[in-house]
C-alpha positions in Angstrom: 13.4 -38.1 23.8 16.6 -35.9 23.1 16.0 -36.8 19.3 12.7 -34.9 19.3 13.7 -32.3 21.7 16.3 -31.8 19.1 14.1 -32.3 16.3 11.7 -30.2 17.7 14.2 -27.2 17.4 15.5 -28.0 14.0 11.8 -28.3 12.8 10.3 -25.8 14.7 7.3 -28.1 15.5 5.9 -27.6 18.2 4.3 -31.0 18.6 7.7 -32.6 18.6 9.0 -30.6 21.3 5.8 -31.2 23.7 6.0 -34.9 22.9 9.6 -34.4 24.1 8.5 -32.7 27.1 6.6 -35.4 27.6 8.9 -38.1 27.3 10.9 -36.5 30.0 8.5 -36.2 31.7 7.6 -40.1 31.2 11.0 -41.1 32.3 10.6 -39.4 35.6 7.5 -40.7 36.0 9.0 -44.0 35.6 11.4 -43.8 37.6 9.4 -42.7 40.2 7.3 -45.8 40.1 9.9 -48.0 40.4 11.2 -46.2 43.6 7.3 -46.5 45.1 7.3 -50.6 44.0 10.6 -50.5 46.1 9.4 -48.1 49.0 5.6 -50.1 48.6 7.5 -53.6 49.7 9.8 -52.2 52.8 8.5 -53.5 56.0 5.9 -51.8 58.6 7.2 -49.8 61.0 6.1 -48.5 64.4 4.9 -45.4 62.8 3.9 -47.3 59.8 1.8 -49.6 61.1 0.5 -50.3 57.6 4.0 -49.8 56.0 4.7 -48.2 53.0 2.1 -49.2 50.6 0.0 -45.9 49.8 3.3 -44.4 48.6 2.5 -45.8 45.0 -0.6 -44.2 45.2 1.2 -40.7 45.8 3.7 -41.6 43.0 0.4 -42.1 41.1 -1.0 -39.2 41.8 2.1 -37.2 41.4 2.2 -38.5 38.0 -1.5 -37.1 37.0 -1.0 -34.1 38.0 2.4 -33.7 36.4 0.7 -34.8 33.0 -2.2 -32.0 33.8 0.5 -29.6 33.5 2.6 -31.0 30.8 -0.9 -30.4 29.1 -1.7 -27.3 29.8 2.0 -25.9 28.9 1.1 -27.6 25.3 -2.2 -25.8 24.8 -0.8 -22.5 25.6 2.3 -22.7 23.5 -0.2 -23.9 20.5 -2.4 -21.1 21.8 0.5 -18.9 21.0 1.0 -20.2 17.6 -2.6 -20.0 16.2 -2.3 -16.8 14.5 1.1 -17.1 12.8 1.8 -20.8 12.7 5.5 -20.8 12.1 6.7 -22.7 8.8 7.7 -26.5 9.7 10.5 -29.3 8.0 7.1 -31.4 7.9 9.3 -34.2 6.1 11.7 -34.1 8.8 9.4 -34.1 11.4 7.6 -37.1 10.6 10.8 -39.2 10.4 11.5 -38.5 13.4 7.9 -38.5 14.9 8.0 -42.0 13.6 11.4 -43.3 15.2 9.4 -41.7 18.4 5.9 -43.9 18.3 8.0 -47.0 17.6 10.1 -46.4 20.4 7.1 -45.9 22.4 4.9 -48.8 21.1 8.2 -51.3 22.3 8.1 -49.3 25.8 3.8 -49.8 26.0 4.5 -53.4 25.0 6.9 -54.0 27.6 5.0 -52.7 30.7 1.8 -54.2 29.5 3.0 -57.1 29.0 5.2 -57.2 32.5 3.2 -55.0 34.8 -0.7 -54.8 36.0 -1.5 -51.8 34.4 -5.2 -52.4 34.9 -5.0 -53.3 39.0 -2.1 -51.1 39.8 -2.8 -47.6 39.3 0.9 -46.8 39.8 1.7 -48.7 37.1 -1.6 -47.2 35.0 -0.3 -44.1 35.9 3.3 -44.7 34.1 1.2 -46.7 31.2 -0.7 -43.8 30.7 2.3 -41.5 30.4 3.7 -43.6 27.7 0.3 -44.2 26.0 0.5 -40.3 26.0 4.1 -40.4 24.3 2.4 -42.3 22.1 -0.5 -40.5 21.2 1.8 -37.0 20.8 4.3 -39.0 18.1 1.0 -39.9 15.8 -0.1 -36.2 16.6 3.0 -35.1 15.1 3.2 -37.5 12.2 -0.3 -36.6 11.2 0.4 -32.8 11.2 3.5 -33.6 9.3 1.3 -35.2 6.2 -1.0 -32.3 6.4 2.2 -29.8 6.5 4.0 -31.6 3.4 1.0 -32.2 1.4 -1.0 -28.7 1.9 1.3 -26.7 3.7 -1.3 -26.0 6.1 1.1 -25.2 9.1 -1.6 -24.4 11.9 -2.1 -28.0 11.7 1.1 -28.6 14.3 -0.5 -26.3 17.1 -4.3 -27.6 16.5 -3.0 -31.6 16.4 -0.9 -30.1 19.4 -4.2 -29.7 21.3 -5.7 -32.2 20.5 -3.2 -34.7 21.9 -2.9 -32.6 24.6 -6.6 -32.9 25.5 -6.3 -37.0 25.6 -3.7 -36.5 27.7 -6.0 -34.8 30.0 -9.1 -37.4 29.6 -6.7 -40.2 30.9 -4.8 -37.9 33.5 -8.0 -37.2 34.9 -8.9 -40.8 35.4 -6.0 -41.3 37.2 -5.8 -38.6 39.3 -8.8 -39.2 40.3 -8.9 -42.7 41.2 -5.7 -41.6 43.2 -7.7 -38.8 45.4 -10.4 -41.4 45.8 -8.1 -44.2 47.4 -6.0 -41.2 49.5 -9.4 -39.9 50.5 -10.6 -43.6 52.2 -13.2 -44.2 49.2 -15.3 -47.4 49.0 -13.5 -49.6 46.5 -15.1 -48.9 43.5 -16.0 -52.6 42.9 -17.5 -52.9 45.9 -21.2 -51.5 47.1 -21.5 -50.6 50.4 -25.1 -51.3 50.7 -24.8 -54.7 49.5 -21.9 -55.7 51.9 -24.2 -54.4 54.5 -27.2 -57.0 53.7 -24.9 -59.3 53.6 -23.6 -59.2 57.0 -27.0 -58.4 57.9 -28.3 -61.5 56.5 -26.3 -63.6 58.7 -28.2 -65.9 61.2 -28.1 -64.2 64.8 -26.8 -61.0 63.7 -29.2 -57.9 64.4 -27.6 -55.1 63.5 -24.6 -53.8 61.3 -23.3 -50.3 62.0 -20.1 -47.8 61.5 -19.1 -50.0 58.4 -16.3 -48.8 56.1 -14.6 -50.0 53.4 -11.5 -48.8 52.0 -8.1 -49.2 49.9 -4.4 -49.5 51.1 -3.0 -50.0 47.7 -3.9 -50.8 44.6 -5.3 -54.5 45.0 -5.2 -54.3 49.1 -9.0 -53.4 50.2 -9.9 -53.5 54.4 -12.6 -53.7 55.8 -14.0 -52.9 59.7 -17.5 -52.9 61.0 -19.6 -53.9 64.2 -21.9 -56.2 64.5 -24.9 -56.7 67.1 -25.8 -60.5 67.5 -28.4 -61.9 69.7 -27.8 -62.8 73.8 -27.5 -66.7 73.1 -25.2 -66.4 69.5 -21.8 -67.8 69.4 -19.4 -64.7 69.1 -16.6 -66.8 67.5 -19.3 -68.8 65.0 -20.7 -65.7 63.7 -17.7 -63.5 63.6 -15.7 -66.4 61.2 -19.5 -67.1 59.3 -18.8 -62.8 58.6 -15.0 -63.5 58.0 -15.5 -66.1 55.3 -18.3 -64.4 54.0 -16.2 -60.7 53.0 -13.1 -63.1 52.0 -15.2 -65.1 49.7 -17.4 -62.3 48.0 -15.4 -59.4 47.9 -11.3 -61.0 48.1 -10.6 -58.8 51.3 -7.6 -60.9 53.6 -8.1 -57.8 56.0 -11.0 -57.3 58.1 -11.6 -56.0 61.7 -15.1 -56.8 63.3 -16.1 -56.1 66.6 -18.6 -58.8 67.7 -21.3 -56.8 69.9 -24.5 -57.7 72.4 -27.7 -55.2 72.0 -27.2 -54.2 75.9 -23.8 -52.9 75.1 -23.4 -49.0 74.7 -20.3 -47.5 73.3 -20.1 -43.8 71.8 -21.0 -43.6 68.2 -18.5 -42.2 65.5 -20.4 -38.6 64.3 -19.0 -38.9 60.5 
């Protein structure tokens, strides 16, 4: 990171000095996702009945939204560049663009290999961020081969975009996987419809109503619902037959169902 900040300057490229911004930005990011894995396993409290979980889904989407920006200050600054690309040290510049990716690739390696980066979208929000890093160190090593064989210079701020825009394609999926879960979302492996034959096709049971379905955390779904049985059903059978049921299909430990009779009348939830 302070090698390409550094290089950046001495180069003048600006796709060094973004990917350096970036990197910083990556450590931060980083180390903010460690700090939610240790606020996301602190005990419930009084006021946090559900404790502390949906903190790494604020680090996550802290961390899109930072890389929205860290995008946009890239375009700009290559924006700014367009019409009088500044001469670069292309051969420079792609040393150290190189000594950048590798150092990268190691740090993709490590987290893929020691974190869920595909369940955990705080962790696929800090693999993202390097995968970024990544992405902005072959930007810079590609401009370099275009700047030392052609001298074409206004290939820093174009390859400067184009990273930049990757950067945004996987911010976006992040952030908005990370508005989804904040805004009580249906699980997007889940269908609500089907989980509601499902209940529906259980013997005795009438009616299913004011069913929802949404995430804690990464990896944590819950699920609450009513159901309306017949006069003569078992409560107790039907509500573990609906227990067993969700558990088994869907892997949710966490479900709240309220067992009801037709001649029961409660008010209804206008949502």
């Amino acid at each position: 990171m302070v090698l390409e900040f550094f290089g950046g300057l001495f180069t003048n490229s600006l796709a060094l000095l973004s990917d350096s911004g970036h990197m910083l930005s990556d450590a931060s990011s980083l180390a903010l996702s460690l700090v939610a894995l240790w606020f996301a396993n602190r005990p419930p409290s009084p006021s946090k009945t559900y404790g502390y979980y949906r903190f790494e889904i604020l680090a996550a989407l802290f961390n899109g939204i930072t890389l929205f920006l860290i995008s946009g200050f890239i375009i700009y600054e290559a924006i700014q560049r367009f019409n009088e690309p500044p001469s670069v040290s292309s051969g420079t510049m792609i040393l150290i663009a190189c000594i950048g990716l590798i150092a990268n690739a190691l740090s993709a390696f490590s987290l893929l290999k020691k974190a869920d980066v595909k369940g955990n979208i705080n962790m696929k929000s800090a693999y993202v961020h390097i995968i970024g890093d990544a992405l902005g160190s072959v930007g810079a090593i590609v401009a370099g081969i275009f700047m030392l064989a052609f001298d074409w210079y206004i290939a820093d701020p174009i390859i400067s975009v184009l990273v930049a825009l990757l950067i945004l394609k996987s911010a976006w999926g992040v952030l908005k996987q990370s508005i989804h879960i904040l805004m009580e979302g249906t699980p997007s492996t889940l269908d609500k419809d089907e989980t509601l034959q499902l209940l529906k096709d259980i013997d005795g049971v009438l009616d299913v109503h004011d069913l929802h379905i949404w995430t804690i955390t990464s990896g944590m779904d819950s699920l609450s619902c009513h159901i309306v049985i017949n006069e003569n059903e078992d409560e107790q059978v039907i509500l573990q037959r609906a227990i067993h049921l969700v558990l088994d299909r869907y892997k949710i430990e966490h479900t709240t169902i309220q067992i009801e009779k037709p001649n029961l009348i409660h008010p209804e939830l206008h949502i």
